[in-house]
C-alpha positions as CSV (number, residue, x, y, z in Angstrom):
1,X,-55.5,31.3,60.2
2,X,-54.9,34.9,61.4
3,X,-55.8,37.7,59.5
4,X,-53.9,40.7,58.1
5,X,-54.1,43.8,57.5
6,X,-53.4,45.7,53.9
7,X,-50.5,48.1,54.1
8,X,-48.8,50.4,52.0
9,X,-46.1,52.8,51.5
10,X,-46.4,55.8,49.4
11,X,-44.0,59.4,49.1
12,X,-45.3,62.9,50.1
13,X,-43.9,65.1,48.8
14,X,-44.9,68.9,50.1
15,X,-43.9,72.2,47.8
16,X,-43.7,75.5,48.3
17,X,-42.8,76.1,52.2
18,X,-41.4,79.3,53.7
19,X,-37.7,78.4,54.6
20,X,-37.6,80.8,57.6
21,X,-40.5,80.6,60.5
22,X,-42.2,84.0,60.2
23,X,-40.8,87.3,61.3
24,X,-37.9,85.2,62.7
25,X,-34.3,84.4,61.2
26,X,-34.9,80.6,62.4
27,X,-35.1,77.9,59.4
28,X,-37.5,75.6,59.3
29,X,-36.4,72.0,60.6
30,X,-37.4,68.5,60.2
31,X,-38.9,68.5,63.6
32,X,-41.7,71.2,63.0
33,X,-42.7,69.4,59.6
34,X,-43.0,65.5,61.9
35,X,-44.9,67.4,64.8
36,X,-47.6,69.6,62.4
37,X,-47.7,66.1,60.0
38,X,-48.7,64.6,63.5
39,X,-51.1,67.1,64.0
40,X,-53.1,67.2,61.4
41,X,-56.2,64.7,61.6
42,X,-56.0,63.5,57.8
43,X,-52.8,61.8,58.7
44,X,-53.8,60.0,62.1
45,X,-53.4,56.4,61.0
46,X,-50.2,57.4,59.2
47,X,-46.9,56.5,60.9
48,X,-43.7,58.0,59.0
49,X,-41.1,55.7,58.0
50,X,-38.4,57.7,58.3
51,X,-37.2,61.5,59.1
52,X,-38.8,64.6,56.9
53,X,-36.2,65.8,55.0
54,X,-36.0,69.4,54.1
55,X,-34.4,70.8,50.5
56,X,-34.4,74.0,49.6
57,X,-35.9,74.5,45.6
58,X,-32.6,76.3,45.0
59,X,-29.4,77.7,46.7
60,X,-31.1,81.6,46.8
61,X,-34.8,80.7,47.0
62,X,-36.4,80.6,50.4
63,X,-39.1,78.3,49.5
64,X,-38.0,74.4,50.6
65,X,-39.8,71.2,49.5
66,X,-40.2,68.6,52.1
């Protein structure tokens, strides 16, 4: 008999993000939200099941939701 451990899968969703990197004209990508999700020590034991993805809240706004 082997044991196993619990898992689960869940959505995050994250509001209210600039949609340019600061004083720069460079948009915020995927690759920046993975890397500082990463970082962060309340998600260590997290593993992402697939890519962030990154919508802006409206065509004009420069907020995006991740």
């Amino acid at each position: 008999m082997s044991l196993r451990l619990l898992q689960s899968k869940f959505d995050l969703k994250i509001l209210d993000i600039l949609y340019f990197i600061d004083n720069t004209n460079f948009s915020i990508m995927p690759d920046i939200i993975e890397s500082v999700i990463k970082s962060t020590h309340i998600f260590n034991d997290i593993a992402l099941v697939f890519y962030p993805c990154v919508i802006k809240a409206s065509p004009k706004s420069d907020i995006v939701m991740v």
